[in-house]
C-alpha positions as CSV (number, residue, x, y, z in Angstrom):
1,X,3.0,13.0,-11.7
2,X,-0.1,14.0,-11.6
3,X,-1.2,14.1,-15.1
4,X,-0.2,9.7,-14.9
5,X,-2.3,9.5,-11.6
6,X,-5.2,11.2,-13.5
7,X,-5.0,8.7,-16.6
8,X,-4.4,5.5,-14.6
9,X,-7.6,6.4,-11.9
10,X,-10.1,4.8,-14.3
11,X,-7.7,1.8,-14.9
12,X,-8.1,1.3,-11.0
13,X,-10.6,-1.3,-11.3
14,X,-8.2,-3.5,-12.5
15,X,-5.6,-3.8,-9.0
16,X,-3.0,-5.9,-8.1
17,X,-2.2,-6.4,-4.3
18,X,1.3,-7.9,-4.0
19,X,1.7,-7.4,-0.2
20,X,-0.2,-5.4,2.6
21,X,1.7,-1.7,1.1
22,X,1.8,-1.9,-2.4
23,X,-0.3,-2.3,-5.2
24,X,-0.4,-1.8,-8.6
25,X,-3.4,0.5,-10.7
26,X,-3.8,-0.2,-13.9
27,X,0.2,-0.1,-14.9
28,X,0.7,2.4,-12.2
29,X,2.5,0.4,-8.9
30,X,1.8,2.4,-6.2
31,X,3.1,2.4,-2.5
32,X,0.3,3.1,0.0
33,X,0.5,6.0,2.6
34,X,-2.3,6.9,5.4
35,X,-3.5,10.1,6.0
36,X,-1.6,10.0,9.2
37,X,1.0,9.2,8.1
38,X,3.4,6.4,5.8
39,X,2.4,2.8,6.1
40,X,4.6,-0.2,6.9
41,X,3.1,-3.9,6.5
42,X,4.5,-6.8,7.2
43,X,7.1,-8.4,5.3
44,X,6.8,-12.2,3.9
45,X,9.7,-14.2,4.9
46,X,11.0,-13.9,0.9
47,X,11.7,-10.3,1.0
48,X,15.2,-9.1,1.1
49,X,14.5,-6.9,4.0
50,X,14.2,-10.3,6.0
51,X,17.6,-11.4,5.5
52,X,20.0,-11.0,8.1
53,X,21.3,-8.0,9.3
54,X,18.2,-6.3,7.6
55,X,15.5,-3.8,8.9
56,X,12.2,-5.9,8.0
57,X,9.2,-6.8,9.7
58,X,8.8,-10.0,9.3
59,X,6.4,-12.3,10.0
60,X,4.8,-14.6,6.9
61,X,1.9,-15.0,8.5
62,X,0.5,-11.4,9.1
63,X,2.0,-10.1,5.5
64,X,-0.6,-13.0,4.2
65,X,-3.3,-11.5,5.8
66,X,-2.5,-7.8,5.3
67,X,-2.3,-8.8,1.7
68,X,-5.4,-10.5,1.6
69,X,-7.4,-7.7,3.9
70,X,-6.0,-4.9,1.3
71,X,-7.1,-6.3,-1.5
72,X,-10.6,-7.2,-0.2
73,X,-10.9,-3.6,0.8
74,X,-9.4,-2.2,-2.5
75,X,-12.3,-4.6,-4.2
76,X,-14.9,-3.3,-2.2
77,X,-15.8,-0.2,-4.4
78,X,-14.3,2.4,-6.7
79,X,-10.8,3.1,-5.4
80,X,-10.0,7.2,-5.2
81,X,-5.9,7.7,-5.0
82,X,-4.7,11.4,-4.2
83,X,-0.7,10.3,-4.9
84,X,1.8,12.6,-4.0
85,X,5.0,12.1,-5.3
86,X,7.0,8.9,-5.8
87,X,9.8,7.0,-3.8
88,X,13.1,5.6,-4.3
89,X,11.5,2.7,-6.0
90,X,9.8,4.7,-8.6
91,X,6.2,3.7,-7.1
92,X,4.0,6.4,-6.7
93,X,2.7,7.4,-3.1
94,X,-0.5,7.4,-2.7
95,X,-3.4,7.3,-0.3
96,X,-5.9,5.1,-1.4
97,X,-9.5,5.4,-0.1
98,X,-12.6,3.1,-0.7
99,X,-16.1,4.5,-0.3
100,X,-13.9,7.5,2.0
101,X,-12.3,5.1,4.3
102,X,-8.7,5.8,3.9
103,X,-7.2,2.1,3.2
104,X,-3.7,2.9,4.9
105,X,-5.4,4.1,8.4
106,X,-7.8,1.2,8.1
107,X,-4.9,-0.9,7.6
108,X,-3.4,0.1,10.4
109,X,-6.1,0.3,12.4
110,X,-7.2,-3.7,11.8
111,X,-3.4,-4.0,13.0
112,X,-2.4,-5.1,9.8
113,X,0.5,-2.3,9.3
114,X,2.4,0.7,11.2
115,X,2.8,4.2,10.5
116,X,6.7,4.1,10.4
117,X,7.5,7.8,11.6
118,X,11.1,7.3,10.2
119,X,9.5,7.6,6.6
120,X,8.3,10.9,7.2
């Protein structure tokens, strides 16, 4: 893993924000975790988690703006990933900091996302 995460850091000017815990580097989609600990944003009312009988947070309204927030903050200066691994999904986790302000506890913080202990 960590020889990908090394070639796709100077791609990371080029990022995608799909929703307010995943992005993609470069070609690398990556699934954001905090420094304390892993991240859960909002889901928009599309996502499968939001269908009955799922476990989703849902709420259209703040997965907008936890989009929006993240990628203004992941456009707001050179973006440093120190990924660890990847998930079920094949997405890499990573924490993802801007100017050293970790974006998953910032996230989090502008109560935008959760750290979902159940993740850990």
């Amino acid at each position: 893993m960590r020889d990908s995460v090394e070639a796709q850091r100077s791609d990371c000017s080029r990022i995608v924000v799909h929703d307010g815990d995943t992005f993609r580097c470069g070609g690398m989609k990556v699934r954001l975790v905090a420094a304390s600990g892993p991240v859960d944003a909002p889901e928009f009312d599309t996502s499968p988690r939001c269908e009955a009988d799922r476990d989703g947070w849902c709420d259209q309204d703040l997965a907008e703006r936890a989009r929006n927030w993240l990628d203004d903050m992941l456009s707001g200066g050179p973006v440093q990933l120190n990924c660890t691994g990847s998930d079920r999904y094949g997405r890499a986790l990573c924490r993802a900091s801007v100017n050293g302000r970790d974006a998953g506890d910032a996230l989090v913080a502008e109560g935008f996302a959760k750290i979902e202990d159940r993740w850990r």
